[in-house]
N, C-alpha and C positions, 0 to 999 in steps of 0.2 A: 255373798256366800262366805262363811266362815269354814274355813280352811286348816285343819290341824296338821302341822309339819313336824315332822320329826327330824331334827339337826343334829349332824355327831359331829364334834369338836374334832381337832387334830391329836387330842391326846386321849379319844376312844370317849368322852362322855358323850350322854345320848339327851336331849332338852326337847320339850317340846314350844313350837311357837304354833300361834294360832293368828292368820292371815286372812283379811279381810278384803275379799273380791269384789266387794261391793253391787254384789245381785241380793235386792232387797226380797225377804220372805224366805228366802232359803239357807236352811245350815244342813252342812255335810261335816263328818267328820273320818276322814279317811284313816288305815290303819297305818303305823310304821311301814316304814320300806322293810323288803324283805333282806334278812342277815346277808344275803349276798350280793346284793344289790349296794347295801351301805360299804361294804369292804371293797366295791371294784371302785364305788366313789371315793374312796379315802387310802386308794393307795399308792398313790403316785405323791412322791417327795415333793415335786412345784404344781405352778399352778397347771400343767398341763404333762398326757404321760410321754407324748415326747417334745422336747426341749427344744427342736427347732424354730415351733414358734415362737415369737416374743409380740412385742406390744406397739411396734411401728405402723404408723397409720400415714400412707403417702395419697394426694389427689395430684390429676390433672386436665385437664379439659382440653380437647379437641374441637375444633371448627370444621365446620365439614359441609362444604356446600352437594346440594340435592339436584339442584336446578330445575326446572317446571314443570315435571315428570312424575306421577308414584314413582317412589323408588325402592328396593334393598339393600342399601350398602354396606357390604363387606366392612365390618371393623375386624377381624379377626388379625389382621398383621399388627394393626394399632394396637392391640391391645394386647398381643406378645412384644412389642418395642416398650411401650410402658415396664410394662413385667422386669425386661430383664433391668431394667434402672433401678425399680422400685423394689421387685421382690429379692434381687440377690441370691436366688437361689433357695430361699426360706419356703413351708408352707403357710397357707395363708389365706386368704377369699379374695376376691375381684369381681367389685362389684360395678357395674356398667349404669349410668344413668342420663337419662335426657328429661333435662329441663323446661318440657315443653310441652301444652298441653295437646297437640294435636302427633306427638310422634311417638314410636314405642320401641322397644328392645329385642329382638327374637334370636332362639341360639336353633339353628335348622341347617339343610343341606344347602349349599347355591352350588350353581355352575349347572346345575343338572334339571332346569327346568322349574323346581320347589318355589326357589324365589318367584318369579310368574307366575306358579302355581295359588303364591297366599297370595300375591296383589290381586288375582282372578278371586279367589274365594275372598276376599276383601270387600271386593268393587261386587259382588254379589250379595256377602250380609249387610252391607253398609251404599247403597247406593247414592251415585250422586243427581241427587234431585230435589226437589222443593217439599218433600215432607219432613224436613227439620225443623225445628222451631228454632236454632240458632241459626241466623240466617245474614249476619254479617257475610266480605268478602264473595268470593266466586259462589254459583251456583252449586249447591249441595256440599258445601264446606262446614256444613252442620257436624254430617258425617266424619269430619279431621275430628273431631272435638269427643266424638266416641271410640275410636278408633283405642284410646289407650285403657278402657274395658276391658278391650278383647286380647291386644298386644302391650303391656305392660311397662310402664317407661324405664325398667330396670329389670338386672337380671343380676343376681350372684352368682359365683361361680365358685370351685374348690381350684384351690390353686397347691402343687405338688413340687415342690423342689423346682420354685421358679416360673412353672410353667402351669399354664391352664389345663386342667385334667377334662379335654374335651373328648366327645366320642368322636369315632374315624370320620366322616361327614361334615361334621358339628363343628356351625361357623356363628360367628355374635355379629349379629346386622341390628344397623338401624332401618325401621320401617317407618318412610314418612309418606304419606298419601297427601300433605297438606303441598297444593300446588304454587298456592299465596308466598310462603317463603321457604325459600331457597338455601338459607342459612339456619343452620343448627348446630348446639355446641349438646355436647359429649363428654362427660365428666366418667372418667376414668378412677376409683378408689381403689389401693391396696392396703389390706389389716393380716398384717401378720408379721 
């Protein structure tokens, strides 16, 4: 797809560029942004309208054993103890990721039953049994292997003046259903 953009400079010229989406057989050509649309883009003196963020990029990894169980676990302290190292106080994102193809990320209630609730609704869409076709390790470990489909090995997050802007509830677990290993690391990123 051929893409016509319309670019305004910092000192009010308006160019057009034409971007190639590369979807064969089809051209679009869309019209300029609208006049108020280009002035709320082009009026903030840096690169961003407010200046607390900058261009800091911190990682760190955590170890975190599971042991031979589905599990939920709580990163939520973890990942406020990062914070206040990394973020200082700045806005930012925090993004959560496991490096692992049988685990995933979820930002949901615990304590109150939720957690058991998804390893239940888990152990029902995903059963462990012998119709997987991946069929290494323990019986119906097929199912680890799908698992991060449905629960996602990362989660971004907005981060506020240091802190993760979660809702009242709202806690970042790791979901590991793989009962094979016990050990998983947990890569913590702050960008802001």
């Amino acid at each position: 797809m051929l893409l016509n953009v319309a670019v305004r400079s910092e000192r009010g010229q308006t160019s057009s560029r034409v971007v190639d989406l590369c979807f064969r057989g089809i051209e679009t050509t869309l019209p300029p942004a609208p006049p108020t649309l280009r002035a709320r883009a082009t009026r903030a003196s840096g690169p961003y309208e407010d200046e607390r963020m900058s261009s800091a990029f911190t990682s760190r990894t955590l170890d975190i054993t599971t042991g031979s169980t589905e599990t939920v676990a709580d990163l939520t302290a973890d990942c406020a103890a990062f914070l206040r190292d990394a973020a200082d106080g700045r806005d930012g994102l925090l993004n959560v990721f496991v490096p692992h193809a049988t685990a995933g990320i979820a930002v949901l209630e615990t304590g109150a039953g939720s957690d058991e609730d998804l390893l239940a609704a888990l152990h029902d869409l995903l059963p462990a049994d012998d119709r997987w076709r991946h069929r290494h390790g323990s019986p119906g470990h097929g199912r680890d292997h799908v698992l991060p489909a449905l629960v996602p090995p990362h989660a971004t997050l907005p981060v506020i003046a240091g802190r993760m802007a979660l809702g009242t509830w709202q806690s970042v677990c790791l979901v590991d259903t793989n009962k094979d290993n016990a050990n998983r690391q947990v890569r913590l990123s702050f960008l802001g």
